[in-house]
N, C-alpha and C positions, 0 to 999 in steps of 0.2 A: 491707311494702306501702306504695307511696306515695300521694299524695293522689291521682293519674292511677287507681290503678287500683282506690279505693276505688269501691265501689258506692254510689251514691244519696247524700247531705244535699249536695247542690251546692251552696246555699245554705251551709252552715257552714265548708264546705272553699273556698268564697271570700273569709270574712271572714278565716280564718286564712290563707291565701295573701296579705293585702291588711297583714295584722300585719305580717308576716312579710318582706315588700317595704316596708315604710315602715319600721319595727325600732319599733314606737310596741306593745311586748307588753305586757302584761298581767302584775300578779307574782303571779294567783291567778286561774284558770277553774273554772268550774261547768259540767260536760257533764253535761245532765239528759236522760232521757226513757230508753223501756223496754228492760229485760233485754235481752241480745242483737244491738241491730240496729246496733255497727260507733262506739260510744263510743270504749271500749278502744283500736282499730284507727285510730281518727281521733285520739288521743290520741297515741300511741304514732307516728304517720306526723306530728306536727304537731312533736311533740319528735327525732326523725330530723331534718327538714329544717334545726330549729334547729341540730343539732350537726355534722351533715353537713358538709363538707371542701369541698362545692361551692357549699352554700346550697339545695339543691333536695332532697333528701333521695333521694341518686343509688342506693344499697343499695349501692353497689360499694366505695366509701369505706373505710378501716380504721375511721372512725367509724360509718357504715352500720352496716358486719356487726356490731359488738360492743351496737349496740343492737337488730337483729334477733334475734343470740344470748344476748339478756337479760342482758351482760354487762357493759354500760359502766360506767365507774367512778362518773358524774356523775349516774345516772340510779335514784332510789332507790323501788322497791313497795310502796304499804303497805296492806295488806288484814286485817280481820278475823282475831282470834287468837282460836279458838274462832266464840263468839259475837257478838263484840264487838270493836272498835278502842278499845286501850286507852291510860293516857295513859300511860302507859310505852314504848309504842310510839311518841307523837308527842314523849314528850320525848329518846328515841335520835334523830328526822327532826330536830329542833331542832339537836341536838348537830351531826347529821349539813354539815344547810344552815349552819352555820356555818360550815364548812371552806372553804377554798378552794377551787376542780376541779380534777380531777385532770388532767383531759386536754383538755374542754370547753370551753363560754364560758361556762359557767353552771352551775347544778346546777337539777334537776329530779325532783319527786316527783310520783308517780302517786298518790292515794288509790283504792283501788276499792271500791264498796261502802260511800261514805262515808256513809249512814244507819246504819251498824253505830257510829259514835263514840257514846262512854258519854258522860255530859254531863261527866265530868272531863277527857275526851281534849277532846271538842268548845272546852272553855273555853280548854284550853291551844294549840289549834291557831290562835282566837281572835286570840290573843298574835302569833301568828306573822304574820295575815294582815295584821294591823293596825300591825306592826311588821317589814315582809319585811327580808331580809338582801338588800344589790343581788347583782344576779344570778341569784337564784332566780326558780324558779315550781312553782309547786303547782296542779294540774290534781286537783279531787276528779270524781269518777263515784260517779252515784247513777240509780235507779230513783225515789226516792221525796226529793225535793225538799223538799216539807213539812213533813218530818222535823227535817231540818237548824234550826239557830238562826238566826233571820232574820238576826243582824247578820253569820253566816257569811256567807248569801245574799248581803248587799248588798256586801259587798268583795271577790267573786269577778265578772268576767265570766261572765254567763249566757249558756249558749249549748244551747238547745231542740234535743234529736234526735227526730223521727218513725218510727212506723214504716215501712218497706218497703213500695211501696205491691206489692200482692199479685200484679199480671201482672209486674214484675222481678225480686221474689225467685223466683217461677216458671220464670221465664226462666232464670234462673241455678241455679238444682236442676236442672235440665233439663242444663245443661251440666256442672257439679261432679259430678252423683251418676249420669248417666245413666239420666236418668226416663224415662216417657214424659210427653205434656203433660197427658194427664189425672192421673195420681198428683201430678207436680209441681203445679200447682193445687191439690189437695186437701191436699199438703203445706204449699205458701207461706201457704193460706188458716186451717189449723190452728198454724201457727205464728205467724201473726198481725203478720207482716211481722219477725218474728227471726229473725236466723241462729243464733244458739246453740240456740232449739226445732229447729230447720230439720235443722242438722246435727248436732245431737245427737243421744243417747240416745233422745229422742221420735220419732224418724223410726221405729222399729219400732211404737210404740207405735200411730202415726197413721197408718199404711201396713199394719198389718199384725193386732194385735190390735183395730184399729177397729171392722171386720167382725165380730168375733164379740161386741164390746161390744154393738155397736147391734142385733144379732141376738137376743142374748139379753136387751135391754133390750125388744124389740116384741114378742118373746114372750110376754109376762110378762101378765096381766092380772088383777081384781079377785078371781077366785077363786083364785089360785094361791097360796096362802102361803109354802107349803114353797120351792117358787123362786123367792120373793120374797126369802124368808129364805136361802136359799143364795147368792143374788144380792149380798146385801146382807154375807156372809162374806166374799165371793169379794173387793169392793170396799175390805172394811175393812184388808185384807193391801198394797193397794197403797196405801202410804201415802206414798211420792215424788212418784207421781202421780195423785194424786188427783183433784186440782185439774184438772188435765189431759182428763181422764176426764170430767167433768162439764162441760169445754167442748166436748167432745165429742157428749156427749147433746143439748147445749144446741146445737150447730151443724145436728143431727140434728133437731129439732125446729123450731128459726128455718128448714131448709130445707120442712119440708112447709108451715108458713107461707105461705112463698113458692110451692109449688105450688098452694095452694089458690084462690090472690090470682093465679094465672093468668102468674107472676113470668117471666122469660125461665131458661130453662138454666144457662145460663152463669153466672148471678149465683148457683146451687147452690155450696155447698161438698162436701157427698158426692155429685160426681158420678157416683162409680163404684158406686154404690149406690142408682139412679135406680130401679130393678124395686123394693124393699122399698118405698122413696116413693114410691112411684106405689101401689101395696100398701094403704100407711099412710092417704095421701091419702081415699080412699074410705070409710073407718071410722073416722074420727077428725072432730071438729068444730072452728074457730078456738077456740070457748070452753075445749073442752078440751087444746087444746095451747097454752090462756095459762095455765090452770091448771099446767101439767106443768113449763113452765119458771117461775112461780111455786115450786115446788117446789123444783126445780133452786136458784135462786134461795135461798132459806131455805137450802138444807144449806150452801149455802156460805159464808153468813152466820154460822149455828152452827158450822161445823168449823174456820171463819177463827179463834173463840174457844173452841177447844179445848174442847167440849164431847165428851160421849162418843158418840164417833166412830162405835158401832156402830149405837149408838141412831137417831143424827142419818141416816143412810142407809138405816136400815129405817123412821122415818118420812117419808125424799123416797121412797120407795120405793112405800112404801103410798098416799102420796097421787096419784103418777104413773097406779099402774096402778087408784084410785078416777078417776081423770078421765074 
């Protein structure tokens, strides 16, 4: 994929286009911001153009395809082994960036997931940033920035990714997955401007088991135990997507907000579920649907710190259907 037919941070794929034409690079990038939304992809198309046979990163190149088929000799992955990037793994990229290229003008490491370094890898990468080898460059990817050791921070080029904003990634599900425009919205809007939510695994999750989440979550009320308690089974089994799930409720809930508050449609995320909130709307109070995302809110606080998990959803649970 090259930077033309990247979707969305125009702003980023300008600064690296402007590198890129002066030759003034960088021997260490920080691509920050959330899961998903085209790091990787801007990553990967910024290191093309550089090795590319044209300078524009043409895909047709013998240097193109061998970095589209993850095969370039110059161009080295380094992700989490297990749980962790460890420094056994940065002291092989060490060895590695020493070499000369094989084929290239440079050598090139992707870190992804660079919050996963243990603080022994972190120190030794340290070394490397503060000491590059000419011709290198090391591009880390991270979700979580904060993570990282400041003095990593300050020797990489920072460069902020955003999310998607929600009517493009819509747009584009519409054309990738053959939506209609109402599910596409309610998908861009639960994905939250990510492609990897977007086209992932969550695309059934949010399209499809939604419906009976939210169904069987407005069912529920202060007398029901036994379906509270089944509810709150049924929840603890889904332990992938959990988190998920509870943004879910939470979209569910911020949407009758917005009905109550007389909000326009369109700004609904479950629109295809307007009859239950319209339903909801009538029987429910603001006070009570700040309490319920209060709720919401707590479990995900607790389940963030591995608390026991059963426990922590049978009381969002309880407190939901006391509101």
């Amino acid at each position: 994929m090259t930077f033309d037919t990247l979707i969305g941070h125009r702003q980023q794929k300008n600064i690296l286009h402007r590198a890129l034409s002066s030759q003034h690079l960088a021997h260490a990038y920080l691509f920050e911001g959330p899961d998903g939304v085209g790091k990787k992809m801007m990553a990967l198309a910024f290191v093309r153009a550089r090795l590319c046979e044209n300078g524009t990163g043409c895909e047709t190149c013998p240097a193109c395809l061998k970095v589209n088929n993850d095969n370039h000799p110059d161009i080295h992955f380094l992700t989490a082994d297990g749980a962790a990037i460890k420094i056994e793994q940065i002291r092989a990229l060490q060895q590695e960036l020493s070499l000369r290229p094989l084929e290239g003008n440079g050598k090139f490491c992707l870190i992804d997931g660079a919050e996963h370094l243990t603080n022994g890898a972190a120190n030794a990468l340290l070394k490397t940033l503060e000491e590059p080898q000419p011709g290198t460059m090391i591009i880390l990817l991270t979700s979580q920035p904060e993570t990282l050791l400041p003095t990593i921070r300050s020797r990489c080029q920072r460069l902020p990714f955003m999310r998607l904003p929600k009517q493009q990634l819509a747009n584009l599900l519409v054309q990738k997955l053959d939506l209609g425009d109402t599910e596409a919205t309610v998908l861009a809007a639960l994905s939250e401007g990510s492609f990897k939510k977007a086209l992932g695994p969550n695309r059934e999750l949010f399209l499809e088991k939604r419906h009976k989440l939210i169904q069987t979550l407005s069912a529920l009320s202060a007398g029901s135990t036994i379906p509270t308690f089944t509810f709150a089974d049924e929840l603890e089994t889904e332990k992938e997507t959990l988190f998920d799930i509870l943004d879910i409720f939470q979209s569910f809930y911020r949407d009758l907000l917005l009905l109550k508050h007389n909000r326009p449609l369109e700004e609904l995320v479950n629109q295809d579920l307007l009859e239950i909130l319209q339903h909801q709307k009538h029987s429910t109070t603001t006070a009570s649907l700040l309490t319920k995302l209060k709720a919401l809110e707590s479990a995900r606080f607790h389940l963030q710190r591995n608390v026991n998990r059963r426990l922590a959803l049978e009381v969002m649970l309880m407190r939901i259907t006391a509101a």
